[in-house]
DOZAVO-919365 format. One record per atom (N, C-alpha, C, O): residue number from 1; residue in one letter; chain; atom name; y, x, z. Coordinates in pm, 1 decimal. Last residue first. Example, Ala and Ser with C-alpha at 12.3 -4.5 7.8 and 13.67 -1.06 7.14 Angstrom:
% residues 2
NODE,2,S,A,N,-225.0,1285.0,708.0
NODE,2,S,A,CA,-106.0,1367.0,714.0
NODE,2,S,A,C,3.0,1290.0,787.0
NODE,2,S,A,O,113.8,1340.9,803.9
NODE,1,A,A,N,-569.0,1319.0,780.0
NODE,1,A,A,CA,-450.0,1230.0,780.0
NODE,1,A,A,C,-330.0,1320.0,780.0
NODE,1,A,A,O,-331.9,1423.6,846.5
END
This chain:
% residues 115
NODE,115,X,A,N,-1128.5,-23254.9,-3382.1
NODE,115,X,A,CA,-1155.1,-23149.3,-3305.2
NODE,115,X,A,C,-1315.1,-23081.9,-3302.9
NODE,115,X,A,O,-1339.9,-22984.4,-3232.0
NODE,114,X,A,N,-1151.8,-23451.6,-3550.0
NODE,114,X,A,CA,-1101.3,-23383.2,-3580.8
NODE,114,X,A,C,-1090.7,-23250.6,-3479.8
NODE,114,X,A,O,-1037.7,-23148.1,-3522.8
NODE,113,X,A,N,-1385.1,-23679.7,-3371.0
NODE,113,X,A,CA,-1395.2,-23607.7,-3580.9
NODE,113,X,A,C,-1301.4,-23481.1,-3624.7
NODE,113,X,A,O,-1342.4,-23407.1,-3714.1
NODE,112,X,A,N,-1211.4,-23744.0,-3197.4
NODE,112,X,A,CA,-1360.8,-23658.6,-3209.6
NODE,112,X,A,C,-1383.2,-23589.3,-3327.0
NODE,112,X,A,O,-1395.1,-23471.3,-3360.3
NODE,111,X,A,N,-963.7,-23810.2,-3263.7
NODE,111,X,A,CA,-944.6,-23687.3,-3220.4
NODE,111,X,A,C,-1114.5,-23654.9,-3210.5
NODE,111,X,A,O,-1145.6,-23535.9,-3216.5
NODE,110,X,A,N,-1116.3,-24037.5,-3376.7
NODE,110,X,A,CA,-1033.0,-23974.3,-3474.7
NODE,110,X,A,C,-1020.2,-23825.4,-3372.8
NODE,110,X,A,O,-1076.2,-23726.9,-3420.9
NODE,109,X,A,N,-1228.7,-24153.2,-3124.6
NODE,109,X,A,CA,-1313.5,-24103.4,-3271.1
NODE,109,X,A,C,-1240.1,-24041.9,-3333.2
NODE,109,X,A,O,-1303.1,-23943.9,-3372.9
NODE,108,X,A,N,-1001.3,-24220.4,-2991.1
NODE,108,X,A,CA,-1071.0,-24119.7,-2936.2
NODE,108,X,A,C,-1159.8,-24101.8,-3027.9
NODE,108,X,A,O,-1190.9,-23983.3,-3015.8
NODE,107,X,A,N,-859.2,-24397.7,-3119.0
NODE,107,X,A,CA,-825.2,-24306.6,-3107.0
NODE,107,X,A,C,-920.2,-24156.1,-3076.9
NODE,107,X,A,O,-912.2,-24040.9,-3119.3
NODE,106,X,A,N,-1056.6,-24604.9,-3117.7
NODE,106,X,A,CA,-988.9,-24556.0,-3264.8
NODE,106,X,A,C,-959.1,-24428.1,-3232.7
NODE,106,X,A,O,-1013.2,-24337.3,-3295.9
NODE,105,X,A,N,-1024.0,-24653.1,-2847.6
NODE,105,X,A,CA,-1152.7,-24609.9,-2836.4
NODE,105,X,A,C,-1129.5,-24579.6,-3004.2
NODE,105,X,A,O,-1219.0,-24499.7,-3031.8
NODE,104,X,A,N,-771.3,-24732.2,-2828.2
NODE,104,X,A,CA,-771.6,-24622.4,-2750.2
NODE,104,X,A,C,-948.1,-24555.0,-2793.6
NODE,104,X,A,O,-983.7,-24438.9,-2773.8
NODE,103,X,A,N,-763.9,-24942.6,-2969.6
NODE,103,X,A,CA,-688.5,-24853.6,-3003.0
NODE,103,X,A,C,-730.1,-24699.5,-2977.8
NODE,103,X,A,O,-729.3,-24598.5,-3048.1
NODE,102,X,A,N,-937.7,-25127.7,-2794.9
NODE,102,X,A,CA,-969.6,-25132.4,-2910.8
NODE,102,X,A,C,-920.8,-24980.4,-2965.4
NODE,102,X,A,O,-1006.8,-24900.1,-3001.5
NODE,101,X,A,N,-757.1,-25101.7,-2559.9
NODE,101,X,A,CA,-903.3,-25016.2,-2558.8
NODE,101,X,A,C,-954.9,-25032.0,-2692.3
NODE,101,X,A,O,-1031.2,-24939.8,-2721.1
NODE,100,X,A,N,-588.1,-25299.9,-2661.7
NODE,100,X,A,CA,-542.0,-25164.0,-2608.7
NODE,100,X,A,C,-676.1,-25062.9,-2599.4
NODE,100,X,A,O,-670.5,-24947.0,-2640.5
NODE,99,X,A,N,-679.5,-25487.2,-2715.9
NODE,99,X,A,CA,-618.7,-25432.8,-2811.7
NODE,99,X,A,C,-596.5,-25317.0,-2801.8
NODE,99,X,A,O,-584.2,-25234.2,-2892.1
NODE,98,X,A,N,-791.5,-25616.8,-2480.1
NODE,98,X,A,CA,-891.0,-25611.1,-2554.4
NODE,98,X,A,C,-826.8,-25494.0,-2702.5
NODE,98,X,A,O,-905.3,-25433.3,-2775.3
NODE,97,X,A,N,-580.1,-25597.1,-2359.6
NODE,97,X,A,CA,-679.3,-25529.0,-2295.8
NODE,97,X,A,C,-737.6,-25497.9,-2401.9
NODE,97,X,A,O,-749.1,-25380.8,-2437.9
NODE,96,X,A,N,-411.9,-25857.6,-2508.5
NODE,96,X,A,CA,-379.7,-25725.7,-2474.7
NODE,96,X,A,C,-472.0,-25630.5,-2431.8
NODE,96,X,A,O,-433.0,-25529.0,-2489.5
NODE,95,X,A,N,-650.5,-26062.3,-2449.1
NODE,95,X,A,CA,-609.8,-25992.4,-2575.6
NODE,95,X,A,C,-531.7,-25874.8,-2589.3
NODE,95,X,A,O,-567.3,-25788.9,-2670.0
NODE,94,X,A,N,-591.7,-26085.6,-2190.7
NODE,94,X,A,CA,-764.0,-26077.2,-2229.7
NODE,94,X,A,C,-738.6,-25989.0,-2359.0
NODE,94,X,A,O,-786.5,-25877.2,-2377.9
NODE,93,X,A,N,-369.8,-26203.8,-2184.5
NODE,93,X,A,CA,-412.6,-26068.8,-2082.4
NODE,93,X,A,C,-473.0,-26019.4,-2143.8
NODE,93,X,A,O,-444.7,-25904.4,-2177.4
NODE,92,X,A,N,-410.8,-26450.4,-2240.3
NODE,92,X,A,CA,-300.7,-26346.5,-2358.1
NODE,92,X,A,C,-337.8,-26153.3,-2286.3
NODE,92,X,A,O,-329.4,-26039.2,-2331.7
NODE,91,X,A,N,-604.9,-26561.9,-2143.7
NODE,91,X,A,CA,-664.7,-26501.3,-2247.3
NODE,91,X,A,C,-489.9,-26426.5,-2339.6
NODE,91,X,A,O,-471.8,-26377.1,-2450.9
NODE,90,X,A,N,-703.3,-26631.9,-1851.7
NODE,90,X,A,CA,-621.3,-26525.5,-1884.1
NODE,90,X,A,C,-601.5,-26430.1,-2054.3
NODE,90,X,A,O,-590.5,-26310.3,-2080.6
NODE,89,X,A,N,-889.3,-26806.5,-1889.5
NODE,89,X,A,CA,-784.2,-26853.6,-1825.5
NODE,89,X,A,C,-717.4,-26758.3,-1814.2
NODE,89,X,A,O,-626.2,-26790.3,-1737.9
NODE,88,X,A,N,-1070.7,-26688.4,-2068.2
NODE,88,X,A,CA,-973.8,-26804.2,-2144.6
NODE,88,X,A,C,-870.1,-26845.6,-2034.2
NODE,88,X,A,O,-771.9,-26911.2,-2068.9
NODE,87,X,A,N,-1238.9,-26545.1,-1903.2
NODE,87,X,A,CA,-1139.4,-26463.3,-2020.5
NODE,87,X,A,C,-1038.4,-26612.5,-2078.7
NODE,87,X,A,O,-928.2,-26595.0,-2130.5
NODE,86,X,A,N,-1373.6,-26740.1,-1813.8
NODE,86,X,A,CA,-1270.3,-26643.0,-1671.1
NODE,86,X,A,C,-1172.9,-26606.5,-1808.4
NODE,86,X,A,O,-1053.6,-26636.3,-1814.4
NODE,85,X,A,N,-1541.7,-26815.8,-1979.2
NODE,85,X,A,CA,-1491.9,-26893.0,-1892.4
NODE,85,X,A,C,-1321.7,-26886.3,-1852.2
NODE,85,X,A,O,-1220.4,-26956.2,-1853.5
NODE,84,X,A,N,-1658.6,-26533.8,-2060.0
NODE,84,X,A,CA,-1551.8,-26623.7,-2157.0
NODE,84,X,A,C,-1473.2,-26716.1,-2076.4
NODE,84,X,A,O,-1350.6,-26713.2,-2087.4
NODE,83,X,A,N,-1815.2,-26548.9,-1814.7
NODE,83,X,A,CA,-1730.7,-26391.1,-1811.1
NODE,83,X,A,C,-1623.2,-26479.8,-1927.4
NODE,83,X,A,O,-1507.5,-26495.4,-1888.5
NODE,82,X,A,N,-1974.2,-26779.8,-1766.5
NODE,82,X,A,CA,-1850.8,-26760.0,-1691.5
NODE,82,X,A,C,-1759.8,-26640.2,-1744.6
NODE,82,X,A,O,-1639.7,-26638.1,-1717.5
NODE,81,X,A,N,-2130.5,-26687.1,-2023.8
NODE,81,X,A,CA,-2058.5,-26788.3,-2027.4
NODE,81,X,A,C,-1910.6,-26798.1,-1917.4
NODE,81,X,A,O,-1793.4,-26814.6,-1951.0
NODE,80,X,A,N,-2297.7,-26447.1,-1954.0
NODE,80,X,A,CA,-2157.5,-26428.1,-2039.9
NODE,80,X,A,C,-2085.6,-26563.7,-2076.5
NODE,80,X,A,O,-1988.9,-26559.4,-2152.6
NODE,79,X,A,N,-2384.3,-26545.8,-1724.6
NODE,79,X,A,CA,-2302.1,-26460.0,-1692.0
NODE,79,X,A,C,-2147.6,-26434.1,-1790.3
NODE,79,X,A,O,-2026.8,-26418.2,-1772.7
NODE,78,X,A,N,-2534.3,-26697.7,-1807.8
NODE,78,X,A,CA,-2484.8,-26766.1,-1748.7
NODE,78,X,A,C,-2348.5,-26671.1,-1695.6
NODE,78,X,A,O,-2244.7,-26712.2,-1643.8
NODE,77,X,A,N,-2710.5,-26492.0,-1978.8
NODE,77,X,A,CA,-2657.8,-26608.9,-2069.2
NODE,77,X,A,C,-2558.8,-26664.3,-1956.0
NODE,77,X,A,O,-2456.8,-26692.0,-2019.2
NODE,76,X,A,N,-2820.1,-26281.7,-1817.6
NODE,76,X,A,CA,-2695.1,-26306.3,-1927.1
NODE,76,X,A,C,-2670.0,-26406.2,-2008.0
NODE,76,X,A,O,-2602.5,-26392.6,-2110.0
NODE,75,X,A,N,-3003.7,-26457.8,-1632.0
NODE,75,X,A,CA,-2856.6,-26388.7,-1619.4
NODE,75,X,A,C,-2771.4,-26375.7,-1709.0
NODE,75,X,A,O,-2662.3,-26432.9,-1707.6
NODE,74,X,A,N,-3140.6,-26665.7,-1635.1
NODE,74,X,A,CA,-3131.2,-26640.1,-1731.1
NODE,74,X,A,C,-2964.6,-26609.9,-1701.7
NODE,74,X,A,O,-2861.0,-26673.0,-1722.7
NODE,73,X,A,N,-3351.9,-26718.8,-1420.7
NODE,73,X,A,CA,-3354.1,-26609.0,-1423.3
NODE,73,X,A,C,-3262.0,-26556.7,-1622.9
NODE,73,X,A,O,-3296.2,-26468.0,-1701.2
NODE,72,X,A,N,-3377.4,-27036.9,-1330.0
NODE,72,X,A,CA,-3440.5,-26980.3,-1459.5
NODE,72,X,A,C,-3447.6,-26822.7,-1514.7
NODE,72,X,A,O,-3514.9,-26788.6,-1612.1
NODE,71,X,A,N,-3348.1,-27147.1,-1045.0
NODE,71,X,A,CA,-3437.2,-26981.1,-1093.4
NODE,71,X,A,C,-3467.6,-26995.8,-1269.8
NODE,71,X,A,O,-3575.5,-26964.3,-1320.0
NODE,70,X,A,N,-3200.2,-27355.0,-1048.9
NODE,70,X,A,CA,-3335.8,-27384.8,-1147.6
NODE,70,X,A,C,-3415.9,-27228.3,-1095.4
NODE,70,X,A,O,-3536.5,-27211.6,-1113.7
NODE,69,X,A,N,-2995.5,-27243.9,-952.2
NODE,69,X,A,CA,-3061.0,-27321.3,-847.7
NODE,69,X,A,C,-3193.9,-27372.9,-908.1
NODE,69,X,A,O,-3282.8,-27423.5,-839.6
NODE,68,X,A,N,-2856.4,-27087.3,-1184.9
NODE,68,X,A,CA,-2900.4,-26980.3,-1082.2
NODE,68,X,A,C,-3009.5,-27073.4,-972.2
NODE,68,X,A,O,-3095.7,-27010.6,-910.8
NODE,67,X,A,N,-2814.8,-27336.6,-1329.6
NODE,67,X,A,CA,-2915.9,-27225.2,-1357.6
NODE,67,X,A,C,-2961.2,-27152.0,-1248.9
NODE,67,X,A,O,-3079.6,-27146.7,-1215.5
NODE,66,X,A,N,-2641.3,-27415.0,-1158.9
NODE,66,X,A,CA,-2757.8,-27526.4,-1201.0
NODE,66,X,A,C,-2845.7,-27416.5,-1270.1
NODE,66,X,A,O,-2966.5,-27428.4,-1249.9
NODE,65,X,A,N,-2430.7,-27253.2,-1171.9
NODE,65,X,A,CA,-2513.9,-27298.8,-1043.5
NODE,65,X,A,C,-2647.8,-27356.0,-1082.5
NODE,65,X,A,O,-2751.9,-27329.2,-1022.6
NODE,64,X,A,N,-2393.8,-27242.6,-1463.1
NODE,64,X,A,CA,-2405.1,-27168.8,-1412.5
NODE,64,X,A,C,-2512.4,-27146.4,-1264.5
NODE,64,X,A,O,-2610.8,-27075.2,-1244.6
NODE,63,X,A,N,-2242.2,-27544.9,-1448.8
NODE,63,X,A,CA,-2408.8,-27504.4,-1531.5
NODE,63,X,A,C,-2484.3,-27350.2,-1512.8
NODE,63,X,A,O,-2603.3,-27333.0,-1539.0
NODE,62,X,A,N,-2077.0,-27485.5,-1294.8
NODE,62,X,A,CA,-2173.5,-27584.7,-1259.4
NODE,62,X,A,C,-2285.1,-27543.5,-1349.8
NODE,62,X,A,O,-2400.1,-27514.7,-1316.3
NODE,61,X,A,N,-1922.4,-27333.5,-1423.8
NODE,61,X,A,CA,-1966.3,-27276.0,-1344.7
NODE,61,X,A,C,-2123.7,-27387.1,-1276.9
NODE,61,X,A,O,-2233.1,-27353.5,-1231.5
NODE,60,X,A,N,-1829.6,-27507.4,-1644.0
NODE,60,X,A,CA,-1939.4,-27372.9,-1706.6
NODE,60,X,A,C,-1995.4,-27282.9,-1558.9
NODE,60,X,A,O,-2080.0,-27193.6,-1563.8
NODE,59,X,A,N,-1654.2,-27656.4,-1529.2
NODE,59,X,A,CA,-1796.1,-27739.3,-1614.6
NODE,59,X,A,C,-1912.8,-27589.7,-1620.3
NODE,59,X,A,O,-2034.7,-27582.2,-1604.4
NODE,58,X,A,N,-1498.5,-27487.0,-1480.2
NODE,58,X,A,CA,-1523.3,-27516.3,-1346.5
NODE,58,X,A,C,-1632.6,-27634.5,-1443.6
NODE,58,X,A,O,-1693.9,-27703.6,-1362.3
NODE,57,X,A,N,-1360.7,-27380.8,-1726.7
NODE,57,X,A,CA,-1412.3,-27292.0,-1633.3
NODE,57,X,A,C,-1515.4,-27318.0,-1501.5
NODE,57,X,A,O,-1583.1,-27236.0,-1439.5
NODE,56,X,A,N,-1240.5,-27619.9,-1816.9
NODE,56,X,A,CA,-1398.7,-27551.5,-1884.3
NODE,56,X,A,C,-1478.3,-27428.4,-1778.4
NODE,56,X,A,O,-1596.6,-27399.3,-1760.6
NODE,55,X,A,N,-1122.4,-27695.2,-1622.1
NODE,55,X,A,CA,-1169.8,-27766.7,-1621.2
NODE,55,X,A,C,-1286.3,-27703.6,-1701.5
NODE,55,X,A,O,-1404.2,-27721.9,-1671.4
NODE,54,X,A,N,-916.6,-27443.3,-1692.7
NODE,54,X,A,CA,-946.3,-27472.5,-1559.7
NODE,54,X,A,C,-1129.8,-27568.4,-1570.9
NODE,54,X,A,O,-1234.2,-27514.3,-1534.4
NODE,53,X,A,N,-842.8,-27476.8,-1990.6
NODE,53,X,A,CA,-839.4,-27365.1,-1909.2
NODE,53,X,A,C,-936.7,-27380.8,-1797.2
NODE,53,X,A,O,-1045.6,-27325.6,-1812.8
NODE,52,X,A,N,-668.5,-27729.8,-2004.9
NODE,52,X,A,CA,-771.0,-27703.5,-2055.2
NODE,52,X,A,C,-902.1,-27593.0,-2015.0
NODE,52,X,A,O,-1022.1,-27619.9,-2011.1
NODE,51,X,A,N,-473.3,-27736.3,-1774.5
NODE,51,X,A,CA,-474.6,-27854.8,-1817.1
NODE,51,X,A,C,-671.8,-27831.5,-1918.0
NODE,51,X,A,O,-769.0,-27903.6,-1895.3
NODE,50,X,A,N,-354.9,-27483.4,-1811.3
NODE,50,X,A,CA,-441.2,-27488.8,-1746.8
NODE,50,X,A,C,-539.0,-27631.3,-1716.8
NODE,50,X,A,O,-645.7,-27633.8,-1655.5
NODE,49,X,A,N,-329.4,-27305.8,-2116.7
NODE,49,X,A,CA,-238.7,-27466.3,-2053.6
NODE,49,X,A,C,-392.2,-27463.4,-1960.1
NODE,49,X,A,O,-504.7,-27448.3,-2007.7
NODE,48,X,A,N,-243.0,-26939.7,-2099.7
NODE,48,X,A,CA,-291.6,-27065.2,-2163.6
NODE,48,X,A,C,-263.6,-27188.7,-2045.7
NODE,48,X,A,O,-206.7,-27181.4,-1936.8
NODE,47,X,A,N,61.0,-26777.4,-2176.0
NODE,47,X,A,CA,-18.7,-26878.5,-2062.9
NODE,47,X,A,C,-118.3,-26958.9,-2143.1
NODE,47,X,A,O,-86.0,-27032.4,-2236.5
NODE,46,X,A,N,125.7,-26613.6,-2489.4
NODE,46,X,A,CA,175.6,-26702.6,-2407.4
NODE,46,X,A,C,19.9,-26743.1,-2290.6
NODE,46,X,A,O,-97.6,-26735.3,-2326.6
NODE,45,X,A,N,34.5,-26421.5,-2701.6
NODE,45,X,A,CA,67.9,-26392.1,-2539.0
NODE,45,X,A,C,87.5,-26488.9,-2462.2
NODE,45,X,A,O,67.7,-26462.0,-2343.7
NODE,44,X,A,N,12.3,-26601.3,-2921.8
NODE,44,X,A,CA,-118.4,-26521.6,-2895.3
NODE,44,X,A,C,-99.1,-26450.6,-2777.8
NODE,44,X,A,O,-202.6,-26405.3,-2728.9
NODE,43,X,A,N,129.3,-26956.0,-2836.7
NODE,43,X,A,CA,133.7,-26827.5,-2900.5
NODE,43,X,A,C,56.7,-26711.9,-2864.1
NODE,43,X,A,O,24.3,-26720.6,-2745.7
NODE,42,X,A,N,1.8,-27192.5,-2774.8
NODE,42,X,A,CA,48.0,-27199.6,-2881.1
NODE,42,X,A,C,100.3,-27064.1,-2893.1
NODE,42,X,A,O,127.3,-27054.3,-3012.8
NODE,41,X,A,N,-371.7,-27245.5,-2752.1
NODE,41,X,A,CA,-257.4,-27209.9,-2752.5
NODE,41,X,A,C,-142.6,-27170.7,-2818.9
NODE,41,X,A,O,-161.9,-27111.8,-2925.2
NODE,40,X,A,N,-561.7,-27406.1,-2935.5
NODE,40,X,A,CA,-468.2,-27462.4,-2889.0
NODE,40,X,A,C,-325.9,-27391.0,-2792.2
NODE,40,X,A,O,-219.6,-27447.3,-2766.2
NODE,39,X,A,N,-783.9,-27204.2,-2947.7
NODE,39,X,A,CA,-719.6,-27243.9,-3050.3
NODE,39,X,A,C,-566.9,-27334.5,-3032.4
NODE,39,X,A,O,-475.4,-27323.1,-3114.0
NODE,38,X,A,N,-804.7,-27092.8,-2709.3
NODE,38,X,A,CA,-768.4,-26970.9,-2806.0
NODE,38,X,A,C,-704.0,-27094.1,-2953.7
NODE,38,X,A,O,-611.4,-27071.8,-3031.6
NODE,37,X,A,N,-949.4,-27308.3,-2592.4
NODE,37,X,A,CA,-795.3,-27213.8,-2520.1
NODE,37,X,A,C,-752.8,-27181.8,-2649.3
NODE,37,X,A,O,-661.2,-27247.2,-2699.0
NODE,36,X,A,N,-1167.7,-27326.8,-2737.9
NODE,36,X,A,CA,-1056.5,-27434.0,-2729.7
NODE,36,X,A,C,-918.4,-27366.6,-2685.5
NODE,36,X,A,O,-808.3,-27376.4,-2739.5
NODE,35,X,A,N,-1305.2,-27101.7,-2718.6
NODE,35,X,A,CA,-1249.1,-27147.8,-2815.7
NODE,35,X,A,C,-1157.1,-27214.1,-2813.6
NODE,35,X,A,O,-1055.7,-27184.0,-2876.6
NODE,34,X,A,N,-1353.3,-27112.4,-2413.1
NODE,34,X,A,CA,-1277.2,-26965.3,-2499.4
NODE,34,X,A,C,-1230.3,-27022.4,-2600.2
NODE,34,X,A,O,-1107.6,-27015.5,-2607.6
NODE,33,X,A,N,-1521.9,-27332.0,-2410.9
NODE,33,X,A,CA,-1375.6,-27321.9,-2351.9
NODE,33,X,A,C,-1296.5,-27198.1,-2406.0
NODE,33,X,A,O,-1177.5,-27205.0,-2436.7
NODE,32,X,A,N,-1755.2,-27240.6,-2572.7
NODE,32,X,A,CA,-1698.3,-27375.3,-2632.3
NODE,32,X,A,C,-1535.1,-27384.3,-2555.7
NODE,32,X,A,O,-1439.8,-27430.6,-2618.3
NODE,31,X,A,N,-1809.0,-27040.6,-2425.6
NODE,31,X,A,CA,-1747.4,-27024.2,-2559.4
NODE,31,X,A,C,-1675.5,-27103.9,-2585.8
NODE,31,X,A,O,-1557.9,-27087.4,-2618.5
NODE,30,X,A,N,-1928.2,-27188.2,-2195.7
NODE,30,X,A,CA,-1781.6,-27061.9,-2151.5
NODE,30,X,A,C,-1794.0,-27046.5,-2334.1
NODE,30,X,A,O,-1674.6,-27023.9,-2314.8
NODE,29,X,A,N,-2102.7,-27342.2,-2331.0
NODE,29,X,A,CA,-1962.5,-27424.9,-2216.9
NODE,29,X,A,C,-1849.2,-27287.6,-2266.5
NODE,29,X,A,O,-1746.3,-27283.9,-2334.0
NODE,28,X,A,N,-2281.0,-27198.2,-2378.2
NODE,28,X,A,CA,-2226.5,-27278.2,-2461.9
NODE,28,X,A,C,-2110.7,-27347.7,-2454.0
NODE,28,X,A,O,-2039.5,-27398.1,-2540.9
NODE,27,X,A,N,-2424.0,-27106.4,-2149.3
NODE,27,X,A,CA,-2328.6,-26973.8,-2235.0
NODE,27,X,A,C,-2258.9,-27078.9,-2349.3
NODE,27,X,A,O,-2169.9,-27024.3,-2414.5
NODE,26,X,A,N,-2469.1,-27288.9,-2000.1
NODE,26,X,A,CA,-2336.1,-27202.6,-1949.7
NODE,26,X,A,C,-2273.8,-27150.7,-2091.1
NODE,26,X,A,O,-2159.3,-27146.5,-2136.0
NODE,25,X,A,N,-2682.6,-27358.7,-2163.3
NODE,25,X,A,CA,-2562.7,-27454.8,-2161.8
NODE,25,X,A,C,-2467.5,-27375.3,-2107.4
NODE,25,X,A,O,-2360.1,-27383.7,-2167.0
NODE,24,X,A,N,-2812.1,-27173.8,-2093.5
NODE,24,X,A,CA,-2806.3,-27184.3,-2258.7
NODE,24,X,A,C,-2673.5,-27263.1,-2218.7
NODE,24,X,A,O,-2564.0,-27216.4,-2250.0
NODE,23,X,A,N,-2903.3,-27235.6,-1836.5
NODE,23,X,A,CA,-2856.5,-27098.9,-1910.5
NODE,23,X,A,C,-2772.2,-27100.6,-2022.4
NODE,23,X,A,O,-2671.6,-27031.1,-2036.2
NODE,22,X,A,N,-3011.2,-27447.2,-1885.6
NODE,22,X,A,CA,-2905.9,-27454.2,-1793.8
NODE,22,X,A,C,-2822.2,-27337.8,-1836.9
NODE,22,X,A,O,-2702.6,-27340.3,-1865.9
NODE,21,X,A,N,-3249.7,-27393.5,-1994.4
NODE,21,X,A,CA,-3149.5,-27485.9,-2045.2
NODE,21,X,A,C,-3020.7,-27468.6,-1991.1
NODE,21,X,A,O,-2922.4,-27478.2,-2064.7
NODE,20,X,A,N,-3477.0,-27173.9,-2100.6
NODE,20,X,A,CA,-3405.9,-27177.8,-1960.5
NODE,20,X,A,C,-3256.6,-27294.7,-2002.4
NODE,20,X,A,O,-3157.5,-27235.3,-2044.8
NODE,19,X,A,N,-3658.5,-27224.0,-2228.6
NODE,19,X,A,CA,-3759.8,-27266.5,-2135.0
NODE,19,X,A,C,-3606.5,-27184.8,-2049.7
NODE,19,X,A,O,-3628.3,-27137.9,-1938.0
NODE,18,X,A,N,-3579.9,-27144.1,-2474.6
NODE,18,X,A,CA,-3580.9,-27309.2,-2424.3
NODE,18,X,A,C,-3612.1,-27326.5,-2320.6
NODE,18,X,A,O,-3606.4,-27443.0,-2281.4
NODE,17,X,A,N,-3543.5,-26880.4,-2461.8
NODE,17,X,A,CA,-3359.8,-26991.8,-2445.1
NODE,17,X,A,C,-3444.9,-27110.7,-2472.4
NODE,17,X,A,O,-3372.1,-27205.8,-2501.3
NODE,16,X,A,N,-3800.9,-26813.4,-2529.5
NODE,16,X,A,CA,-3757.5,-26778.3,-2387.6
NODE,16,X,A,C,-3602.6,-26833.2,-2395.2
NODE,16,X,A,O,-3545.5,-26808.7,-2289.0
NODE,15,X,A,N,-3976.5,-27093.6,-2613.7
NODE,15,X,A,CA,-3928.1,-26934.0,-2616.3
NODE,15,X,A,C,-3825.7,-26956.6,-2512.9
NODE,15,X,A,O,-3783.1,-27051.0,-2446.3
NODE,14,X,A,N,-4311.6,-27187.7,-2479.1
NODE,14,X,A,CA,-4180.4,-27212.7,-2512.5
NODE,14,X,A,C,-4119.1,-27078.8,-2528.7
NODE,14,X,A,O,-4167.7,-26974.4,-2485.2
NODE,13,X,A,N,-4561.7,-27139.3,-2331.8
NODE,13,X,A,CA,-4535.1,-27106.6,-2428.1
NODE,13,X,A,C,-4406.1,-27131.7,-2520.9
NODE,13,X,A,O,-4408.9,-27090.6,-2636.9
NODE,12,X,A,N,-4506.8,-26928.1,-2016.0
NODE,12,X,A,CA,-4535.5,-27083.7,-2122.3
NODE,12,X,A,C,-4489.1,-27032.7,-2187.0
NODE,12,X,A,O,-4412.7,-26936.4,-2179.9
NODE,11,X,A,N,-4573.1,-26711.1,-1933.3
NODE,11,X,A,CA,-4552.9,-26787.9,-1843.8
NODE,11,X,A,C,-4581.9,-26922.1,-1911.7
NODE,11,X,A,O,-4662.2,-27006.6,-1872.2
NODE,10,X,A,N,-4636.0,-26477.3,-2217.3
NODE,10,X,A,CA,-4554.9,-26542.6,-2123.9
NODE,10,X,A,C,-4596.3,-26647.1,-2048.8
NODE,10,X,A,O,-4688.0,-26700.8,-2111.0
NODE,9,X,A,N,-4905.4,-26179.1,-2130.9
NODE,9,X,A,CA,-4845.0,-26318.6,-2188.3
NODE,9,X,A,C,-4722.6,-26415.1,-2125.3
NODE,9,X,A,O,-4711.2,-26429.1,-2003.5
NODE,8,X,A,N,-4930.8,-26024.8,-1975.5
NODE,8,X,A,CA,-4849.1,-25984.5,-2014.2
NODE,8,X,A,C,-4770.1,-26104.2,-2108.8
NODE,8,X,A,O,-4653.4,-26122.0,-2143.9
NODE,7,X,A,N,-5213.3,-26097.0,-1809.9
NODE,7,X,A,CA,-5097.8,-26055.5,-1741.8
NODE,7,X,A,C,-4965.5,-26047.1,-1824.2
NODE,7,X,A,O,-4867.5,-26061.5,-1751.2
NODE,6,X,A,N,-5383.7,-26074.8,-2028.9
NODE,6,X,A,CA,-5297.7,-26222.0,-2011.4
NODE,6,X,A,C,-5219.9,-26194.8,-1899.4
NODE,6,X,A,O,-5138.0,-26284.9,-1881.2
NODE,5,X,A,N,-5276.2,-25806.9,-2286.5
NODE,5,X,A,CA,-5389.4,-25883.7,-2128.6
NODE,5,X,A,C,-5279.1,-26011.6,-2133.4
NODE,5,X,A,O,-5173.1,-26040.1,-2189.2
NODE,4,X,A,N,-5256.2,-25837.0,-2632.1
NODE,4,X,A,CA,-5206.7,-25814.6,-2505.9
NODE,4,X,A,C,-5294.6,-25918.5,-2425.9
NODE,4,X,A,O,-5349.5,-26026.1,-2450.0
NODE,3,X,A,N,-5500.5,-25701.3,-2817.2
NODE,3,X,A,CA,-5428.1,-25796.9,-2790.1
NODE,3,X,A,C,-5344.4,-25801.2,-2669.0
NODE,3,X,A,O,-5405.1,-25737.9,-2582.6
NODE,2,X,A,N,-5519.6,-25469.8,-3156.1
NODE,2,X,A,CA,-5536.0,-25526.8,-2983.9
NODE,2,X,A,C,-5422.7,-25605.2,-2941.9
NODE,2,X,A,O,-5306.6,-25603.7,-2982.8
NODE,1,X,A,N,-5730.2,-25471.6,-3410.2
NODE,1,X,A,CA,-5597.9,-25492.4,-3356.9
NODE,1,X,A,C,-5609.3,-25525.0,-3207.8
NODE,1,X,A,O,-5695.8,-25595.0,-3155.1
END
């Protein structure tokens, strides 16, 4: 059996979401705020309350910074935390979009299959 060179080994031996924290915490912030919006608003178009909104957005950017200033190099995790972040302070928007390309990408398999 062959082994990989030690060029190829990791850096340490931790896995790779422990050995970046900051990362991990963005992407845990921007859900943990998606959620909260999404559950406490009170109708599925209405404004979310910026009262909630704002404050997760601006905790998840700090952990964001705090990653990008660690170099932990753990882009998509800090990325898809702000990207939920951003989606909860526009989340009746977020859901229309999300419904409309849902539809539109239904659509476009059905005319694939049938043409």
């Amino acid at each position: 059996m062959l082994t990989k060179p030690v060029h190829l080994e990791p850096a340490d031996r931790r896995g790779w979401l422990a050995s970046r924290p900051a990362g991990a915490i963005a992407a845990v912030l921007g859900l943990a705020s998606f959620i909260v919006v999404a559950v406490a608003q009170p109708g599925l178009w209405a404004t979310p309350d910026p009262r909630l909104s704002v404050p997760g957005l601006a905790v998840t950017a700090l952990a964001a910074t705090a990653s990008i200033a660690r170099r932990e190099r753990a882009y998509p995790l800090w990325l898809a935390g702000l990207g939920l972040a951003c989606a909860a302070l526009v989340l009746g928007w977020f859901l229309m979009l999300a419904i409309v390309i849902g539809a539109t990408v239904v659509l476009i398999a059905v005319l694939h299959a049938v043409m």
